[in-house]
NUDO-519264 format. One line per field, with one value per residue (C-alpha): residue in one letter; x, y, z. Coordinates in Angstrom, 1 decimal. Example, Ala and Ser with C-alpha at 12.3 -4.5 7.8 and 13.67 -1.06 7.14 Angstrom:
residuo: c(A,S)
xx: c(12.3,13.7)
yy: c(-4.5,-1.1)
zz: c(7.8,7.1)
This chain:
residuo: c(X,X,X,X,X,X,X,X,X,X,X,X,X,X,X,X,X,X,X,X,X,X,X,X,X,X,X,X,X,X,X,X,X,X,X,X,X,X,X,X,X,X,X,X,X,X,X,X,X,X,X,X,X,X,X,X,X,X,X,X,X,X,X,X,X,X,X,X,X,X,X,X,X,X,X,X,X,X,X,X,X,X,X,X,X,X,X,X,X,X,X,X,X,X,X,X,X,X,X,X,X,X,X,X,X,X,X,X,X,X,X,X,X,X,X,X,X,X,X,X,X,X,X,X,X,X,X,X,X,X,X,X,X,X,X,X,X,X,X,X,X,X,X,X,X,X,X,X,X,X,X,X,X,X,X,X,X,X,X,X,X,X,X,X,X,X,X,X,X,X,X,X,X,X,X,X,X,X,X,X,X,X,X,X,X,X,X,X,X,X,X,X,X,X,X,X,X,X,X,X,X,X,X,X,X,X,X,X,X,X,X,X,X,X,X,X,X,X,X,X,X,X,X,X,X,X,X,X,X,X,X,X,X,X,X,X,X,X,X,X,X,X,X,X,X,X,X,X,X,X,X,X,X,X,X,X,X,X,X,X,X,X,X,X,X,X,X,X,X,X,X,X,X,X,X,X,X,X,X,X,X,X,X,X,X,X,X,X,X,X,X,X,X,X,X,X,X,X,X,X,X,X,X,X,X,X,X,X,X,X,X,X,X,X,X,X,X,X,X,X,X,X,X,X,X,X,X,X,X,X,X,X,X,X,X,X,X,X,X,X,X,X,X,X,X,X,X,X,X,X,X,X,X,X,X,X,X,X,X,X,X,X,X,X,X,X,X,X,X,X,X,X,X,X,X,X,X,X,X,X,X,X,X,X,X,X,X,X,X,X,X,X,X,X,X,X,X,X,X)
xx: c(-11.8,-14.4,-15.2,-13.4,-13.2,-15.2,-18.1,-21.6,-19.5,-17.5,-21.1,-22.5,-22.2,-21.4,-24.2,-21.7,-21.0,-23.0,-22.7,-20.7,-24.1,-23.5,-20.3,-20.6,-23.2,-23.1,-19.4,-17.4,-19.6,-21.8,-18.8,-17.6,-14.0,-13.6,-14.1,-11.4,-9.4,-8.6,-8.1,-8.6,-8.6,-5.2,-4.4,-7.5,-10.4,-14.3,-15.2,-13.2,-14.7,-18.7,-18.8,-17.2,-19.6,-22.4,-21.3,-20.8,-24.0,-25.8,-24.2,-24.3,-20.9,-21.4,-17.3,-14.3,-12.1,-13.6,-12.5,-15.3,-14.8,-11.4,-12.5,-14.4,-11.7,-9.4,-10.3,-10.5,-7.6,-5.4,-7.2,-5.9,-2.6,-2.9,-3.9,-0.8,1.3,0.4,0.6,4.1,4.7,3.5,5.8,3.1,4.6,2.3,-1.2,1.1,1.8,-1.6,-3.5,-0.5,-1.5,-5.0,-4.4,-2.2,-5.0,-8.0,-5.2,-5.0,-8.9,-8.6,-6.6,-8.1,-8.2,-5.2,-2.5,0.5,3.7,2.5,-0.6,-1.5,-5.1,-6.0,-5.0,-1.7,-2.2,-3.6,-0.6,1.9,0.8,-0.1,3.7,4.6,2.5,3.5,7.0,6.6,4.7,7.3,10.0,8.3,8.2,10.1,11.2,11.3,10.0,13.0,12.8,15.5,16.4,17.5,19.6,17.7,21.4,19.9,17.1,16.5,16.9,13.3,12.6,13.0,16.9,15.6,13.5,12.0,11.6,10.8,13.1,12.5,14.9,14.0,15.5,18.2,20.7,24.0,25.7,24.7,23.0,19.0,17.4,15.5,11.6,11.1,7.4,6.3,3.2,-0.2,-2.4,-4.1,-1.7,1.5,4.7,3.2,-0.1,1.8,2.1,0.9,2.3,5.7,5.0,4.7,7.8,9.7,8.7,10.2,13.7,13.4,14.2,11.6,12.5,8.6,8.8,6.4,5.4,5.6,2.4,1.2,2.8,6.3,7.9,9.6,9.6,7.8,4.8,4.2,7.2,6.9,10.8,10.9,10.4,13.8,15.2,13.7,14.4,18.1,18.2,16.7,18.4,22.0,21.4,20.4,23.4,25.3,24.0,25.5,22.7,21.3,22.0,23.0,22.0,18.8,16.4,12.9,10.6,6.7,4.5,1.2,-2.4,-0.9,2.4,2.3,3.1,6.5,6.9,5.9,8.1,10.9,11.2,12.6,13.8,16.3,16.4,19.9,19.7,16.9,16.3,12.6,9.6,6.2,2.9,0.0,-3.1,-1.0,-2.5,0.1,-2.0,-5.4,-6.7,-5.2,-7.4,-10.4,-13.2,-12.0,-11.7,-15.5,-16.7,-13.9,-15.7,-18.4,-16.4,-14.7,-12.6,-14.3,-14.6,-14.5,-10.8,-10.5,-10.1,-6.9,-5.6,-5.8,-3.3,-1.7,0.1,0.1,-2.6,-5.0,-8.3,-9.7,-10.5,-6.7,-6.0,-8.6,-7.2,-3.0,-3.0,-2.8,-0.7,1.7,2.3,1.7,3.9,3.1,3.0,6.1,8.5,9.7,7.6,9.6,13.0,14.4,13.2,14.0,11.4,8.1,4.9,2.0,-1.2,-4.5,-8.2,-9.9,-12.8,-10.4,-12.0,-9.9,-7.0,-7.8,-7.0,-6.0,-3.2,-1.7,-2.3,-0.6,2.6,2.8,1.7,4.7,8.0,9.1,10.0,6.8,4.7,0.7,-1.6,-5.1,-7.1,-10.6,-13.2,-11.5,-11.5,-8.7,-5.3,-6.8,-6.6,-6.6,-6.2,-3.3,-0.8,0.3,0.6,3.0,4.8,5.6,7.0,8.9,9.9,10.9,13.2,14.9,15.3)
yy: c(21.8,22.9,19.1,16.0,13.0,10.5,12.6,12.5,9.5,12.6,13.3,9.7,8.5,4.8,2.4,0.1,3.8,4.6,0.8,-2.2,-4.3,-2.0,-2.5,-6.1,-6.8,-4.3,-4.2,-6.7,-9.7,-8.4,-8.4,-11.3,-9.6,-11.3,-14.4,-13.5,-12.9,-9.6,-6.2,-6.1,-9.9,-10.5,-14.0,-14.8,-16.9,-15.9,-18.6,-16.7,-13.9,-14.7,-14.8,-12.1,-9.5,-11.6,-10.5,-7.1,-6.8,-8.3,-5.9,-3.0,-1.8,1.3,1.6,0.2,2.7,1.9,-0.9,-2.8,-3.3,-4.7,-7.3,-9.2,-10.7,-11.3,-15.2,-15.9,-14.8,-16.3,-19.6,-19.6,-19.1,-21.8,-23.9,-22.9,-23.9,-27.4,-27.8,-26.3,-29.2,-31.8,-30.7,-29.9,-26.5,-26.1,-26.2,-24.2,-21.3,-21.1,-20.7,-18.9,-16.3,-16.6,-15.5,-12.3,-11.2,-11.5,-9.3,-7.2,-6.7,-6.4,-3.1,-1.8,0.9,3.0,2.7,5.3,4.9,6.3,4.3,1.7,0.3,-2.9,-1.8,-2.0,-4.8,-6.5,-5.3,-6.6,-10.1,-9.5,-9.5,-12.0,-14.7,-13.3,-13.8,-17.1,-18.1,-16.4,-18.5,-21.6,-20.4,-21.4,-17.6,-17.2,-13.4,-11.7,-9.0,-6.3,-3.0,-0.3,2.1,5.8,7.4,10.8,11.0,14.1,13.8,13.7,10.7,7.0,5.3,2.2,1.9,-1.7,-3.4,-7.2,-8.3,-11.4,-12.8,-15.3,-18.4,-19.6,-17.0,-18.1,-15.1,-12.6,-9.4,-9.3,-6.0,-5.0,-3.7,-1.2,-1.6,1.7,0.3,2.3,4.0,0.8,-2.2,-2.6,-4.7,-7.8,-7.2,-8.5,-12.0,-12.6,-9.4,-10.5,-14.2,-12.6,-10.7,-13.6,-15.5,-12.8,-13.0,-10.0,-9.1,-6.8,-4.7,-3.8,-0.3,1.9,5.2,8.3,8.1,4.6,0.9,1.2,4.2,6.3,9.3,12.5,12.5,16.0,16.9,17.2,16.4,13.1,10.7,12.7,11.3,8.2,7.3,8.8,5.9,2.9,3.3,3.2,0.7,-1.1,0.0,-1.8,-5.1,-8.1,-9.6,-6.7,-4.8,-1.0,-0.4,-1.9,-0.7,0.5,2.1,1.0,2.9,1.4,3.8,6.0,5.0,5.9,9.6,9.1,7.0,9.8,12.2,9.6,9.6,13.5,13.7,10.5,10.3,9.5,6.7,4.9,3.2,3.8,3.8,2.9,5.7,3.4,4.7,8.0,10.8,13.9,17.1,17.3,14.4,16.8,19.8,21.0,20.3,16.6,16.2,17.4,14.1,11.5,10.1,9.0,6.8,3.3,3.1,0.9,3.1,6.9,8.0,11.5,10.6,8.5,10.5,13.6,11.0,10.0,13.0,14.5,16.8,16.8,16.6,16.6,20.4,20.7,18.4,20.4,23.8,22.6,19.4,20.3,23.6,21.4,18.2,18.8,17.5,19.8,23.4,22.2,22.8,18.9,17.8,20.4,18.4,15.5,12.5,9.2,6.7,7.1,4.9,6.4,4.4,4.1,3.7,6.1,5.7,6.7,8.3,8.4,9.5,11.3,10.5,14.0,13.4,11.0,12.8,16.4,14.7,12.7,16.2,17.7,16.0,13.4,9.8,9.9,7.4,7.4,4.4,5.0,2.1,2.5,1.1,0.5,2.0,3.0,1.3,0.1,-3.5,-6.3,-4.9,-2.8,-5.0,-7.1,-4.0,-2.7,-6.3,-5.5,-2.3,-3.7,-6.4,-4.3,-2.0,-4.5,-7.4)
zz: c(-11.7,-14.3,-15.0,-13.0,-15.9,-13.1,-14.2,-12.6,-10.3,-8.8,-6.6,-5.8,-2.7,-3.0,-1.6,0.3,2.8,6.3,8.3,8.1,6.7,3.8,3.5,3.7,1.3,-1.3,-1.3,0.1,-0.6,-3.4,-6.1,-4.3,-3.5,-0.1,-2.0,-5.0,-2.2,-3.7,-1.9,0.7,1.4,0.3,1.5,3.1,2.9,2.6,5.1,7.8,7.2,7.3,10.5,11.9,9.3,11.2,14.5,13.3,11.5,14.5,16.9,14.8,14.7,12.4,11.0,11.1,13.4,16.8,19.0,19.1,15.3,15.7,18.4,16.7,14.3,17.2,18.5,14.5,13.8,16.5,16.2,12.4,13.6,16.2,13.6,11.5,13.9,14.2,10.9,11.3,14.3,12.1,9.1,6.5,5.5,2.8,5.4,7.9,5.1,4.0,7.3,8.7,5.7,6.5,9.7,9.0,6.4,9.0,11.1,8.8,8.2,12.2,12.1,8.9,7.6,9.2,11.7,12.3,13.8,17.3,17.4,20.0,21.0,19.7,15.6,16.7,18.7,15.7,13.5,16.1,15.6,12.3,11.6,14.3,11.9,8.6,9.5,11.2,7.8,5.3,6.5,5.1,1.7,-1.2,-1.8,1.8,3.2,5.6,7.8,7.6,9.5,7.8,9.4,9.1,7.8,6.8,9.7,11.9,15.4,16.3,14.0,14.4,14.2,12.2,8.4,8.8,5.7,4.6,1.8,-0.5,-2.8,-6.3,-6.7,-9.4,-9.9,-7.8,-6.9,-9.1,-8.7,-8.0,-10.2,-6.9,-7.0,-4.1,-2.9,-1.1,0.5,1.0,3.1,4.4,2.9,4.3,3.9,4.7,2.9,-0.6,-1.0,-4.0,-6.0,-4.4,-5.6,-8.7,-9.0,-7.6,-11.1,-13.1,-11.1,-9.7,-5.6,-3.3,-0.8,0.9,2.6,4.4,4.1,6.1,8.2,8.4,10.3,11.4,9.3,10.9,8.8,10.2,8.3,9.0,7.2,3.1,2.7,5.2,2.7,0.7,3.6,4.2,0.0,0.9,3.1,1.8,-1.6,-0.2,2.1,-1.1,-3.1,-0.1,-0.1,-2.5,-3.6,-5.4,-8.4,-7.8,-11.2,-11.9,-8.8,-10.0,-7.2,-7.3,-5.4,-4.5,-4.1,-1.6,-2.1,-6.1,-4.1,-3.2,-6.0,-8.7,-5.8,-5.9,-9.9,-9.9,-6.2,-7.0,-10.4,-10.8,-8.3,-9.8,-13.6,-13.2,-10.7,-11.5,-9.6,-9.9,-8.4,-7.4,-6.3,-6.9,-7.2,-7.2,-4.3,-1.9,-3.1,-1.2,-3.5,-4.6,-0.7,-0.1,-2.2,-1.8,1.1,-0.5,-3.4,-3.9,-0.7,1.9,5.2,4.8,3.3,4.8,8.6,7.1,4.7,7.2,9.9,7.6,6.6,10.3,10.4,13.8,12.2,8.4,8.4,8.8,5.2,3.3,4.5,4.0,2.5,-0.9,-0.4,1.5,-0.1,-4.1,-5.9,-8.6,-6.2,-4.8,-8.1,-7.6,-10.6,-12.9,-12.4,-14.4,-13.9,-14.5,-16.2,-14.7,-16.1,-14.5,-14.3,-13.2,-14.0,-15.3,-12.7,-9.8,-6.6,-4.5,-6.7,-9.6,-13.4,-13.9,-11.1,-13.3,-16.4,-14.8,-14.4,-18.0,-19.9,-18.2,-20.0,-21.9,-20.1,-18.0,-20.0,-19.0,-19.0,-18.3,-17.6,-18.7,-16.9,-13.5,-10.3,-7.9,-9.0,-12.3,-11.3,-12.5,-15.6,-14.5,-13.1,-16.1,-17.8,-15.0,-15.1,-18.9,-18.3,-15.8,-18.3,-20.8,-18.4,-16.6,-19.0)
């Protein structure tokens, strides 16, 4: 790339990288997204948190991946939940749902920033409760938060015989049809890291079926495989045609930072099956090539991104992404990105660096019914700005 469109940005090394003081106060606490409860503090509280930086800082835990980085959130985390469940006892729903949440986000911080399928330690550990309490919790709510299994129809032998999903159905319709939003989840968020974007979607009347991708929680596609999530879409979509409550002909696929992949892949792979998907903060192209790699480390994302990208797509160390990552997955050097598609909105910020604008931009250049939105001014995802945006396309597509 002669010039990337983050500019000078594309070299700095952000000043929350190198130790989790850093992190804490010139990220975290510093733009006060702990206490927005904003990514990644979906659901929680700042006063949980406090302490447990504290105890990091103080014991100088250096990153997130290591053990004794995951530790430290545990007792908080289950003593929330304890909490929660007196409240439960005591029939105050509303305490029990919001310290039960509580609780699944400092989980959630627990086993940040990665966990695959075949991972164990304390991350998965951590996850394992994580959706224990997020389940107990979703129960009580007024759209209340299911858990389904999805049978893998198309999988290959190797791979896993169940897709878990959490489903979530709106209020007010009698029998009739849900249009249905399929959440692919992220690289770090997973399917019961979206409360508050489902609460959202549950106001508009629309359903949400919350799915993993290949290479992170519970899915069981093989990540190292560039056509598993062909199959793992094959899947989830007829099991979705199946179902009563939904409507066959109104399902729209929104991908979410690493999930806006499969759901830019999704729009031309399935584009018969689908009305539209939305690829916000996708990267499609170019944050798989070698010289973006060299400096994503060093941007927006809290913890170094490379380690996760590189197991998340199945690859045994980060030389191995930066050699085949790009050559591999692309959606462009595959040929996929020169099919039909459905209706595909692309957007982002334009600051992006972890996914670049251009990634976005490639695709929308390429055909008509792939609309762009770049969101100046904004990071990764483009939010907040982004989101109403997306909820208007949505609007507009479904209503």
């Amino acid at each position: 790339m002669d010039e990337w469109i983050l500019g000078e940005k594309f070299n700095i090394v952000y000043p929350h990288h190198g130790s989790i003081q850093s992190l804490w106060e010139k990220k975290f606490r510093r733009t006060l997204k702990c206490e927005k409860s904003i990514y990644p503090f979906h659901d929680g509280a700042y006063e949980d948190f406090l302490p447990i930086f504290d105890s990091l800082i103080q014991r100088g835990v250096k990153d997130c991946y290591s053990e004794s980085y995951t530790e430290a959130f545990l007792s908080t985390a289950e003593n929330l939940s304890s909490e929660a469940e007196l409240a439960e006892e005591r029939g105050d729903s509303e305490t029990a749902v919001r310290l039960g949440l509580r609780s699944a986000c400092v989980f959630r911080i627990c086993r940040f920033p990665h966990l695959g399928p075949q991972d164990g330690g304390l991350k998965r550990y951590a996850f394992e409760r994580q959706k224990e309490i997020y389940l107990r919790t979703g129960a009580l709510m007024k759209c209340p938060i299911d858990a389904k299994f999805v049978p893998f129809s198309h999988r290959l032998d190797h791979e896993g015989l169940e897709i878990p999903v959490l489903q979530r159905l709106p209020l007010g319709r009698g029998n009739k049809p849900h249009p249905v939003i399929l959440i692919m989840t992220g690289l770090d968020g997973y399917r019961t890291d979206n409360t508050a974007l489902t609460d959202r979607l549950m106001q508009k009347g629309w359903a949400v079926v919350l799915c993993e991708i290949p290479g992170t929680a519970d899915c069981p596609a093989d990540p190292k495989d560039a056509s598993s999530p062909d199959r793992l879409w094959s899947s989830v979509i007829e099991w979705i045609k199946e179902q009563a409550c939904f409507d066959p002909d109104r399902i729209v696929a929104w991908g979410l930072s690493a999930g806006g992949f499969y759901a830019a892949r999704i729009a031309f792979t399935h584009a018969g099956q689908l009305l539209g998907a939305v690829a916000q903060g996708a990267g499609t192209h170019y944050f798989l090539s070698p010289e973006w790699l060299s400096r994503a480390d060093g941007h927006e994302y809290p913890c170094g991104v490379t380690e996760a990208l590189a197991l998340k797509y199945g690859f045994d160390s980060v030389e191995e992404l930066v050699s085949q990552g790009q050559k591999k997955f692309s959606v462009v050097l595959s040929g996929i990105s020169k099919l039909p598609s459905c209706r595909l909105l692309l957007i982002n910020g334009e600051d992006d660096g972890l996914c670049p604008i251009e990634d976005s931009m490639e695709l929308a250049d390429q055909a008509s019914g792939r609309e762009l939105i770049i969101v100046k001014n904004r990071m990764h995802m483009g939010n907040p700005d982004a989101q109403p945006q997306v909820i208007k396309w949505l609007t507009e597509l479904l209503d």
